[in-house]
C-alpha positions in Angstrom: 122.6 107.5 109.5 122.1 105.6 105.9 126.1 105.0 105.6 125.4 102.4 103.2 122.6 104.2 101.1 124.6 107.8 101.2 128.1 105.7 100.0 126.3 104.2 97.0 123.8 107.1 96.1 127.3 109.2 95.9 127.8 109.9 92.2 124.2 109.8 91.7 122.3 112.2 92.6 121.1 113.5 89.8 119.4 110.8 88.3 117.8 109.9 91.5 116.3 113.5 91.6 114.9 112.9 87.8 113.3 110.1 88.8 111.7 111.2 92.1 110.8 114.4 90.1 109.0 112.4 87.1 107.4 110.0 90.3 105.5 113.3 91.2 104.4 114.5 88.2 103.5 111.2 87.6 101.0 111.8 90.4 100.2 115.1 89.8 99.1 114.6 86.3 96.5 112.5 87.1 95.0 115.0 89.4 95.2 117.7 87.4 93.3 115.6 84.7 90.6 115.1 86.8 90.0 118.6 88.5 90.2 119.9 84.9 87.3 117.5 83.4 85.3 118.3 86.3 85.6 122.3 85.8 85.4 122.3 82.3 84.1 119.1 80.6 81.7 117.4 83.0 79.9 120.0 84.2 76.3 118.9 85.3 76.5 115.8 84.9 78.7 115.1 88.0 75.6 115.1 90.5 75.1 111.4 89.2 76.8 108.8 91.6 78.1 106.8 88.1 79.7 109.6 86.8 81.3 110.5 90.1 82.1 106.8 90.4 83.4 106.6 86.9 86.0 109.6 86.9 87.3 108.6 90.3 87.9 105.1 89.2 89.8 106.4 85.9 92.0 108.8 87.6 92.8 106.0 90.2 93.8 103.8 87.1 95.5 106.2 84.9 97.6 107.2 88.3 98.4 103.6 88.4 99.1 103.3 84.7 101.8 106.2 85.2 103.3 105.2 88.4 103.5 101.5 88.5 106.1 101.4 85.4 108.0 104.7 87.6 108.6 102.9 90.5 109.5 99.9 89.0 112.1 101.4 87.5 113.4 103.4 90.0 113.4 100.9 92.6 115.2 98.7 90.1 117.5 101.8 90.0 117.9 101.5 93.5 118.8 97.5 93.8 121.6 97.9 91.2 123.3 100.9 93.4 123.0 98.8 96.8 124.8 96.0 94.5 127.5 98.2 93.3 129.8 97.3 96.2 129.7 93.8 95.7 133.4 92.6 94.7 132.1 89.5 92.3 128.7 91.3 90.2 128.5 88.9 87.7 127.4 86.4 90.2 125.4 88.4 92.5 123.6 89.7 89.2 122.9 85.9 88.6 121.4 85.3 92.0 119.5 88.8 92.0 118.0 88.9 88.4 119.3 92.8 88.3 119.5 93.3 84.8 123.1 95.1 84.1 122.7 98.7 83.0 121.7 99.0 79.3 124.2 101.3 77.1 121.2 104.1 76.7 122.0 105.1 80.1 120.5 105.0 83.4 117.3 107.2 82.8 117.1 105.4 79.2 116.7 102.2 81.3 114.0 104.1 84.1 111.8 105.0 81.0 112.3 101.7 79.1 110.2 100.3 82.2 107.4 102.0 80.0 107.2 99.4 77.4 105.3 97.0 79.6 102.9 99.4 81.6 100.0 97.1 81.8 101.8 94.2 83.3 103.7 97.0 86.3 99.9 98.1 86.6 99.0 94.7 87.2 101.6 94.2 89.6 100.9 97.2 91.3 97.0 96.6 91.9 97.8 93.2 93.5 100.3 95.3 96.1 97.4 97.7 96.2 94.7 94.9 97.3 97.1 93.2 99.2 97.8 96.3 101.6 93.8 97.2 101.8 92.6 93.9 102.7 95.3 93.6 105.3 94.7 97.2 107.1 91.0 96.1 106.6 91.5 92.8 108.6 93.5 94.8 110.9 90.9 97.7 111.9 88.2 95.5 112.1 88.1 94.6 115.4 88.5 97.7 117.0 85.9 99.1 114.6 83.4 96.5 115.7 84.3 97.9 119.2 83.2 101.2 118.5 79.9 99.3 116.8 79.1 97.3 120.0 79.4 101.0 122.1 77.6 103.3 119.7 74.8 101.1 120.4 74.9 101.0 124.3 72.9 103.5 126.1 74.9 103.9 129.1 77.6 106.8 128.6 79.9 104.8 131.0 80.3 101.7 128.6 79.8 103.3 125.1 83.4 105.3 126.6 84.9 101.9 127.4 84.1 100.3 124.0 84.9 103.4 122.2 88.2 103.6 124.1 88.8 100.0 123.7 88.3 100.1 119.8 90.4 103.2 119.3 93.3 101.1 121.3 93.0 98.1 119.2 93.1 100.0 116.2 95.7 101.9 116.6 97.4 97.8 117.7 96.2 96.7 114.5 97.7 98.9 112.6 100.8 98.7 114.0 101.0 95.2 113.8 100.4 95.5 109.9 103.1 98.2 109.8 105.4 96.2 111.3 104.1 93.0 109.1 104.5 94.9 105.9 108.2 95.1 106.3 109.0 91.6 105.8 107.4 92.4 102.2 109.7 95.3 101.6 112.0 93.0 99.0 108.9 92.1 96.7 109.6 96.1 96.0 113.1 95.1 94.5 112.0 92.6 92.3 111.2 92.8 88.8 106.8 92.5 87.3 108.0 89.7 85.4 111.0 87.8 86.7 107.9 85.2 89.0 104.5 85.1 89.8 103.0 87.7 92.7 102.6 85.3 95.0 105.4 83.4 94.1 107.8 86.2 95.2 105.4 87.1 98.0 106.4 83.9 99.7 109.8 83.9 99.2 110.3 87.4 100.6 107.9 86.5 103.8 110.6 83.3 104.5 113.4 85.0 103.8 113.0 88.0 106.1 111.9 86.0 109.1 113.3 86.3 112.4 114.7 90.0 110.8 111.5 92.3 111.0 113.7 94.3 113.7 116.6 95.3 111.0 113.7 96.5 108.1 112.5 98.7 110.9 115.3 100.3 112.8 115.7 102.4 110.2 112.6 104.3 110.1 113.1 106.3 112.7 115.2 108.4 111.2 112.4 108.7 108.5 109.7 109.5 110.7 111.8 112.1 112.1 112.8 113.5 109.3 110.5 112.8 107.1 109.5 116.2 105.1 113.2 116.3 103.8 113.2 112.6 102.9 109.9 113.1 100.8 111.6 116.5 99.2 112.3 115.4 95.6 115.6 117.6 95.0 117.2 115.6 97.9 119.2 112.5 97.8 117.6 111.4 100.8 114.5 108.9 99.8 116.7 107.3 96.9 119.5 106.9 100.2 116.8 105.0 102.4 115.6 102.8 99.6 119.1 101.4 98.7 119.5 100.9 102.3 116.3 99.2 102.2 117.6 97.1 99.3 121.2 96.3 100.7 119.5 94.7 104.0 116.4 93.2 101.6 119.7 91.2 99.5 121.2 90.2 102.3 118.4 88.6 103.7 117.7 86.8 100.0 121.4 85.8 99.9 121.6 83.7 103.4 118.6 82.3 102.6 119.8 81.4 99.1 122.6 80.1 101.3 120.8 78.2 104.0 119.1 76.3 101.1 122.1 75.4 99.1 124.0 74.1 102.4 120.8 71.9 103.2 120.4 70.2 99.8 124.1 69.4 99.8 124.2 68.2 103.1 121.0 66.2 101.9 122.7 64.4 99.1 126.2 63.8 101.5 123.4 62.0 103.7 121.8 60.0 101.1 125.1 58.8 98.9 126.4 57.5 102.1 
């Protein structure tokens, strides 16, 4: 299970639990914030819809603001380990865009990602809106099923609509599921190395016809998943240089499969 990920996070552990540690209270300050302005501050004036509105939309965006630059840094983190096998680094850094680790240190370099918070924030949102819209598209057929039968007076067909709907939900989403793993290397790339979209793309063609090998691996994370979320284990930060060492393999024959066409190309044309 995770030979690759447990061989490289090997020497390591410690950092990895830092940064999974500083991830969650990342997300827990945010919540905290928000419980403690509405005992203490707010007060009455959170039976208005605005202000409801309001301090749910800032504790969304201040949990953004915190954790966007965190998992930037630790996914970078993450790349560099699944690269640390490679015999020639200088090139592979070249072909990657993995910074090499600064002097500071390792965790120097995870909080250095906090420099440029608004542009991992950014990054982060269009990730966010990407995922909604698509679980959106995909439960909206079955939830027009369960429309269609909630209307119907007979008991008979409002059961085969509402059984119909639940079914292609639960399709829908696993389709997206399934989909969203052929974006899993857009997580190992850095906010400002190319455009969104621009790396969205590439990561789509480059993982095709290799959906199966990004999700073999998660069962061993569905069935063990309350000690890979545990932040004192070396588990999570195991599964995500997996993730990376199969995501850079995929980037590297396509890099490959390029190169060999263009050359082939110019052979063609000289002659």
């Amino acid at each position: 299970m995770l030979k690759i990920g447990r061989a490289c996070v090997r020497g390591h552990r410690m950092e990895m639990t830092v940064m999974r540690l500083w991830i969650v209270l990342c997300w827990l300050i945010p919540v905290a914030l928000e419980l403690t302005l509405r005992r203490w501050v707010l007060g009455n004036l959170l039976v208005h819809s605005s202000v409801q509105a309001a301090l749910l939309s800032g504790s969304f965006l201040f949990n953004r603001l915190l954790v966007a630059p965190a998992y930037c840094g630790y996914y970078q983190r993450c790349h560099q380990l699944a690269l640390q096998g490679r015999v020639n680094k200088a090139v592979t850094r070249e072909l990657t865009a993995v910074p090499p680790v600064s002097s500071g240190g390792v965790l120097s370099a995870f909080f250095r990602e906090y420099r440029h918070p608004i542009r991992a924030m950014k990054w982060q949102l269009r990730w966010d809106a990407l995922r909604l819209i698509g679980y959106g598209l995909a439960l909206f057929p079955g939830l027009f099923l369960l429309a269609v039968g909630a209307k119907d007076e007979q008991a008979v067909w409002q059961a085969a609509f509402g059984g119909a709907g639940v079914l292609l939900m639960i399709a829908g989403l696993l389709f997206m599921w399934c989909w969203r793993r052929r974006l899993i290397p857009v997580l190992y790339r850095r906010p400002q190395e190319k455009p969104f979209w621009s790396v969205m793309g590439e990561a789509y063609r480059s993982t095709r016809r290799k959906t199966g090998t990004f999700i073999r691996p998660y069962g061993w994370y569905f069935l063990l998943l309350p000690l890979f979320w545990c932040p004192v284990l070396p588990l999570h930060a195991a599964f995500r240089i997996e993730q990376a060492a199969v995501s850079q393999r995929c980037r590297t024959s396509a890099l490959r499969d390029t190169r060999a066409r263009l050359f082939h190309t110019r052979v063609l044309n000289e002659t």
